[in-house]
N, C-alpha and C positions, 0 to 999 in steps of 0.2 A: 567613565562610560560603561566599565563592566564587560563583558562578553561579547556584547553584539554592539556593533560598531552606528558609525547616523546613516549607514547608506540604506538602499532596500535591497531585494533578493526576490527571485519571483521564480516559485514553482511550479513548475507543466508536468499533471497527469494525464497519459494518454492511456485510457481504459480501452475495453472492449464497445463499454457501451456510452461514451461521451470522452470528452475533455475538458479538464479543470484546468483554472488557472487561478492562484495565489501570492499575492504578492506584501509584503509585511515588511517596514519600516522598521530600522533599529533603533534602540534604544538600551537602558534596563532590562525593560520588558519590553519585548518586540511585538507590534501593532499592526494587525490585519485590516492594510486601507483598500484591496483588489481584490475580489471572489466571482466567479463564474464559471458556470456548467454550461456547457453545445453537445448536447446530444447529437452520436455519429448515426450512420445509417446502419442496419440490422448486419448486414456484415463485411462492414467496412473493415473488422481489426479479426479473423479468426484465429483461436490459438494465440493470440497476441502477437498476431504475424500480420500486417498491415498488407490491406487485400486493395483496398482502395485508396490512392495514395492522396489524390485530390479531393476527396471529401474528409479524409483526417487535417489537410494545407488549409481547406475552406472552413473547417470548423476553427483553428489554431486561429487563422489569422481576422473570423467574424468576431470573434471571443476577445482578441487582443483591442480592436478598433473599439469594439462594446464595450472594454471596462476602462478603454485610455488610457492603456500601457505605455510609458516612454521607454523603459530599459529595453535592450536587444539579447542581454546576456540571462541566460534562463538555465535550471536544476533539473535534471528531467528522469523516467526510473524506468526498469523494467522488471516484468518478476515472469512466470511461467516456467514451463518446459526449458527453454533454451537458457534457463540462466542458474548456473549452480554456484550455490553457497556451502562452505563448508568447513569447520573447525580441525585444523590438521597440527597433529608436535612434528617439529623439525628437532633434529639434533643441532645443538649450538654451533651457528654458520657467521661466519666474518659479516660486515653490514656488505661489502664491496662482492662477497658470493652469493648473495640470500637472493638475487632473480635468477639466477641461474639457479640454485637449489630448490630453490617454489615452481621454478620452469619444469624439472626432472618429476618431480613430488607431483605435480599438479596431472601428466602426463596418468599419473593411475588411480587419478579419483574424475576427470572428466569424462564422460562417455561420448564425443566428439574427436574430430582431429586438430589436434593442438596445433595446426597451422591456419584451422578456422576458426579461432577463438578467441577474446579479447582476455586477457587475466590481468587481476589486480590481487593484491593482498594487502593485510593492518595487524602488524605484530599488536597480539593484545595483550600477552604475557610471556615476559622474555625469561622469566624463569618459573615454567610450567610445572605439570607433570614430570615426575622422573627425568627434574634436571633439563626437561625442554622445552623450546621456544609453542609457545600456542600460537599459532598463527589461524585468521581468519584467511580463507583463498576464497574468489570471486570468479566466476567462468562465464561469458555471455557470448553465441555465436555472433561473431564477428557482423555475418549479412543483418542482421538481427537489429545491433545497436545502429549500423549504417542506414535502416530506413528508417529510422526514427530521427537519427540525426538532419538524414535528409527533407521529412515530413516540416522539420523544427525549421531547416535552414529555407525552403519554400517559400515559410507561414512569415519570413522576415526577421527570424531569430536564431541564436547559437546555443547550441547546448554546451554550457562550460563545466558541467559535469556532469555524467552520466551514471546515477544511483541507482538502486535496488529496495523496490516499494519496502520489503522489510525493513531497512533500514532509515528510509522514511517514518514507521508508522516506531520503531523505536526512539528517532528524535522526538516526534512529537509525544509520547509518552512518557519519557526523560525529563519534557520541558516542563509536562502538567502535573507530574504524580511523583508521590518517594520512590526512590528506585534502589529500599533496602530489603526491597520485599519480590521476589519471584514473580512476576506475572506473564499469563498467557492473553497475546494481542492478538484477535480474529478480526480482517476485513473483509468482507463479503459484499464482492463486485457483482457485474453484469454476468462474469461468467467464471470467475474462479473463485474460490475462499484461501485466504492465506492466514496462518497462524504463525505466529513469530513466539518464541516462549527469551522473557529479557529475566538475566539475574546479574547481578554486580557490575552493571554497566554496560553487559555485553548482551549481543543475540547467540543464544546457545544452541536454540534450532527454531526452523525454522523447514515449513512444506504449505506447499501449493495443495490445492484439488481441482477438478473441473467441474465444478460446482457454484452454480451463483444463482443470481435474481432471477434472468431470461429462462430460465428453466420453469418460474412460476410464471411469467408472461406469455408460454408459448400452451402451459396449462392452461390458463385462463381465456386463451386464443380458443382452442379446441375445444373446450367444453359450452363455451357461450358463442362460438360461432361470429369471432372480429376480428377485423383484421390487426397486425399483431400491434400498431400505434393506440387503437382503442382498448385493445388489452392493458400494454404499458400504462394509457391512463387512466385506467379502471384501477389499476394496483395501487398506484402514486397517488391518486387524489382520493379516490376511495378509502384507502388506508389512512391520509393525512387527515381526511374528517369523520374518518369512523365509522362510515355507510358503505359496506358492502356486499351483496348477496351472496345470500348463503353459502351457497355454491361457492365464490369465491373465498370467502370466509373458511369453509371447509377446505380446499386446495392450500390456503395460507396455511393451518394448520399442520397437512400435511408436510410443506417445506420443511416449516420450524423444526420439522421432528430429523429429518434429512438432513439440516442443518446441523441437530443438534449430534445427529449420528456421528459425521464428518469430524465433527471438532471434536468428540470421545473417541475416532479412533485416532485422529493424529497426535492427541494426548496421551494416549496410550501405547501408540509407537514410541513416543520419546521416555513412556514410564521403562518399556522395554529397556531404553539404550542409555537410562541416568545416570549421571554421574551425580547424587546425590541432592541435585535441585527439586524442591518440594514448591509447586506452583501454588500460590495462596490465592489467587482470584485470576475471574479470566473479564478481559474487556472487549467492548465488540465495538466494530465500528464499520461502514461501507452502506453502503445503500441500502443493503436488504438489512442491515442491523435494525431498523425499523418496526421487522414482522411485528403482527401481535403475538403476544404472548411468547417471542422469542428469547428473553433472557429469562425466564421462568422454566423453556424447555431442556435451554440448554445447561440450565443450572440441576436440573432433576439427571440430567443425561451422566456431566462431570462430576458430579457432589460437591462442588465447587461456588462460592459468591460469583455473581454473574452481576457486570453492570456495563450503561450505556460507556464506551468512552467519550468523553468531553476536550476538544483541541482547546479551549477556554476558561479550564482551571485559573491557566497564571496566564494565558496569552491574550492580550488585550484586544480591543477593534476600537475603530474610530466612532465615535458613536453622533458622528455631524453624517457620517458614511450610511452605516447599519442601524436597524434598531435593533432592540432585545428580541423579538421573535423572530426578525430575520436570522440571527445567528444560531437561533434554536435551530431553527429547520434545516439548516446546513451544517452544524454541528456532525451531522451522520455522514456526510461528503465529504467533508473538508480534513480528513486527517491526514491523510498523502499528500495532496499538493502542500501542503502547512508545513508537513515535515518538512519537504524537500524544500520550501523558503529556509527552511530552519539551517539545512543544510550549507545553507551560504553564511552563513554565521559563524560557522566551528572553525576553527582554525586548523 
């Protein structure tokens, strides 16, 4: 059977600006038989702080009824502000001390009170640098993951583990692409951009921005005078067939370049802090990875190959389910919820 076992796994992204759900069959190669987006209300989720509890329960549980989910047990992630990732050397610690030593350790790389906080860690190399342990530590406020959990258990479901979108969009990049090569992974949501940079298996870094789509929806609001759902589908459909005014056309423009700013400086902050990692290409993926002309800009930005990511290099779909152009069009959506099915696979 290989890797992935016969059961399925179903992953729940709860964005800013909708909620996906993913669910993928194992096998060999593990099969995408469940996909669907419920777009939430303008600010149901701000900061990635859930403001509206019942319209995030009502989107989870229209979305589940809609695609005919039977499982209850669900992979679900948070990334923003309130959630820190971070690469730390421990001095070699017994296995029976290392919570208590990542407890102390963690205490001065959080910017919270470690009594409100949930931590995890993943020794990724137990003979690092200068003879020490590399350890991955994991920080998420506490109220934080609890309304999410709470959102999930509402909607009739359990969250049996609670991930971290980067480490999401690193499964599914793992699953689809050699992973002998450095690459820089940008998603580009409703309201934040995340860039994850993956070398030798591992996330080396990885930063947030408050930067996304809705930034060009609420442009396209103001300047044509709609309200902000006629905007949204001025962008969406308008961009999907290639017809949009000028005006719009010009705003898009504008983003891509915003976009491409974002992701040359977080590049560049991590050129700052290398430890020797040379990024050979960057991948975009998230809703707005779409823009026109957006991996052109941002490839002029980084000097860097710039391409779409694809969750369906090696990941199959049922094709009695999907067709070919349904999968296209989701392709730009689908690589967090995807991962975190993937998630349920790894041992």
């Amino acid at each position: 059977m290989g890797l992935f076992g016969p059961n399925t796994q179903i992953g729940v992204s709860i964005g800013s600006g909708s909620v996906k759900i993913a669910e993928l069959k194992g096998g060999k190669i593990p099969t995408l038989i469940h996909f669907g987006v419920a777009q939430l209300p303008e600010d149901a989720i701000v900061n990635r702080e859930i403001l509206n509890h019942m319209a995030v329960v009502d989107a989870i549980k229209s979305l589940v009824s809609e695609l005919k989910i039977k499982g209850r047990g669900v992979i679900t992630s948070l990334s923003g502000a309130a959630v820190i990732v971070k690469k730390i050397l421990l001095e070699q610690t017994p296995a029976k001390e290392l919570d208590d030593a990542i407890l102390w350790e963690a205490e001065q790389y959080v910017p919270f009170d470690i009594n409100e906080v949930i931590i995890d860690y993943q020794v990724v190399n137990k003979n690092g640098p200068e003879g020490k342990m590399e350890i991955i530590l994991v920080a998420c406020k506490r109220a934080i993951v609890e309304t999410y959990q709470a959102a999930l258990k509402d909607a009739g479901l359990s969250a049996s583990c609670v991930d971290v979108d980067a480490f999401a969009l690193q499964n599914i990049y793992e699953a689809n692409y050699p992973t002998d090569t450095p690459a820089a992974l940008v998603d580009i949501g409703a309201s934040s951009l995340k860039l994850v940079i993956c070398a030798n298996g591992q996330p080396v870094f990885s930063r947030d921005s408050a930067v996304g789509g809705r930034t060009l929806t609420s442009e396209i609001q103001k300047h044509l005078n709609l309200s902000y759902q006629e905007a949204e589908l001025l962008k969406v459909d308008g961009n999907a067939q290639g017809q949009v005014p000028q005006e719009v056309s010009d705003l898009m423009n504008v983003m891509a370049e915003n976009f491409a700013s974002e992701i040359k400086r977080s590049m560049d902050f991590f050129s700052a802090s290398n430890t020797g990692v040379n990024v050979a290409y960057v991948l975009l993926t998230g809703g707005s990875s779409r823009l026109p002309n957006l991996s052109k800009t941002v490839e002029e930005a980084v000097g860097l190959p710039v391409q779409l990511l694809n969750p369906f290099n090696s990941i199959t779909y049922d094709p009695r389910i999907f067709n070919s152009e349904y999968v296209t069009a989701i392709s730009g959506t689908a690589a967090v919820p995807i991962g975190l099915a993937l998630r349920g696979f790894i041992p």
